[in-house]
N, C-alpha and C positions, 0 to 999 in steps of 0.2 A: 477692363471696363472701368473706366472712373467716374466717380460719383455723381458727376455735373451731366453726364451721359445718360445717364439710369432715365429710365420714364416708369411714371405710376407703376406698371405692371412689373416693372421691376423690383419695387418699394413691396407692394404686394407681395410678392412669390417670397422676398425675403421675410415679412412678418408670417406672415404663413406659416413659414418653416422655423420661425424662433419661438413661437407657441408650437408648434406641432410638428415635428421631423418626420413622423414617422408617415404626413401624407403620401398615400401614391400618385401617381404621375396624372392620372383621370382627375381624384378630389381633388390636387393642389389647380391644375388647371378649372375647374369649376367654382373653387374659390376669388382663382383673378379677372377669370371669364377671356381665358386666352385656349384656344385649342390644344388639345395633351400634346399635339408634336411642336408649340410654339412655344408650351409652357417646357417641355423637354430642355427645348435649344438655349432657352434663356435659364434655367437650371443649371446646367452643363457650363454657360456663359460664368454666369458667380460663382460656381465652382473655381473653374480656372484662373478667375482673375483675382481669386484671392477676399473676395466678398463672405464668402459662405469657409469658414476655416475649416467645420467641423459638424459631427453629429457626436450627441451623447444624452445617455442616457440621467433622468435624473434621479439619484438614489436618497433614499433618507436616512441622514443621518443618527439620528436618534433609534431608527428601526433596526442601525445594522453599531448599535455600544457606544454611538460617538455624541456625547449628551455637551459635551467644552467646548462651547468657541469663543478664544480669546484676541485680542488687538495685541501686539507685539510693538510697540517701536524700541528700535536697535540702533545705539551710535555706534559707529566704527571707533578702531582704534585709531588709527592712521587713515587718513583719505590721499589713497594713491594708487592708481592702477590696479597694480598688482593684490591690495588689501584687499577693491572693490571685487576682481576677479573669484578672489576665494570666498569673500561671504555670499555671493551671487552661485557659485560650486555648493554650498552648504543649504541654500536655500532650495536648487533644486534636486538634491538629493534628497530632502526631508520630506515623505510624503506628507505629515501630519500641515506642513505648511498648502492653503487654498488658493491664499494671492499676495501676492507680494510689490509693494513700493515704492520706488524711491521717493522723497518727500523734500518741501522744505521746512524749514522750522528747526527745532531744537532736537529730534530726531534724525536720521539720515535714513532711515529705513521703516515702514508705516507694516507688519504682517499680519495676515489673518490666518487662527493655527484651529484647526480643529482634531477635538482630544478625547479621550473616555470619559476621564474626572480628573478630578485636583489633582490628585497622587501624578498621573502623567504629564499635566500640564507643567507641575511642580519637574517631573525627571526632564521633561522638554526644553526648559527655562534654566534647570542646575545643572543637567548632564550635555545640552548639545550645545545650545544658544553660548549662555554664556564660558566654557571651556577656549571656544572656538579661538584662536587667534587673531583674527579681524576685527573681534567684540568686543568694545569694552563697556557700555553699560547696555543694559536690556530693562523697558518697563512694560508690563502689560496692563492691561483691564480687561473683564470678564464679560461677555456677554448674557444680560440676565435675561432678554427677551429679545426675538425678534421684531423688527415690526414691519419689514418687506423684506422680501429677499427675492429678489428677479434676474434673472439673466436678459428681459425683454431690453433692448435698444429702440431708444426713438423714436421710430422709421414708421410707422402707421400716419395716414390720412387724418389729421386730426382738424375739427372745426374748431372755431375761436377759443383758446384756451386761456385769454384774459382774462378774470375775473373782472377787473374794472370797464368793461366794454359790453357789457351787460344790457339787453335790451329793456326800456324802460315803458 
């Protein structure tokens, strides 16, 4: 299914499910107002075609030791295939890394690391990052607050969201 294809009810079932995965086939269908065997078929649809990647659960961080999240940007030592293949091998072997980069700018690599405390962030930074052979300099910043954190996309019905077109 591609994008330009999708109708309302299909936008729907997708937000639906990026607030709420855990709908069953009756409530998600009652939320788009399509029949559970309609809302089924089109379910099943963004499944397949690569719309829907995933279900997961969301956990918290802080409830399960993990109190550090830090910004990582990482220059390469070399920019060449082979360098990019290995730090790209090191990124996803590292659980502690959430999401990862490429960038432009004075950086080549933008990482989000989530950690216990300093002490790890510090062994994360001196023991994996910077050792690595594709690394050559590493800078981070600390996150002292958040102030959203969403996995929601776009995709919901939304009325005039211009502030300048304000009815008078």
């Amino acid at each position: 299914m591609h994008v330009s294809r999708m109708d309302q009810f299909d936008l729907r079932i997708l937000d639906a499910l990026q607030r709420d995965a855990r709908l069953t086939n009756n409530d998600l269908a009652e939320r788009v107002g399509l029949s559970a065997s309609q809302c089924s078929r089109r379910r099943t649809q963004l499944e397949e075609e690569g719309l829907i990647r995933a279900y997961h659960a969301a956990l918290d961080p802080e409830a399960l030791g993990l109190k550090v999240q830090a910004f990582v940007q990482v220059t390469l030592a070399t920019h060449s295939p082979d360098n990019s293949r290995r730090f790209q091998s090191l990124i996803e072997s590292t659980d502690e890394v959430q999401e990862a980069f490429s960038v432009t700018g004075e950086a080549d690599y933008l990482i989000k690391v989530i950690v216990a405390d300093l002490p790890a962030l510090a062994n994360l930074l001196n023991e994996v990052f910077l050792p690595h052979e594709s690394v050559a300099h590493v800078r981070s910043s600390i996150a002292l607050t958040s102030l959203k954190d969403s996995r929601l996309l776009p995709i919901a019905e939304k009325k005039n969201r211009n502030p300048f077109n304000s009815v008078r």
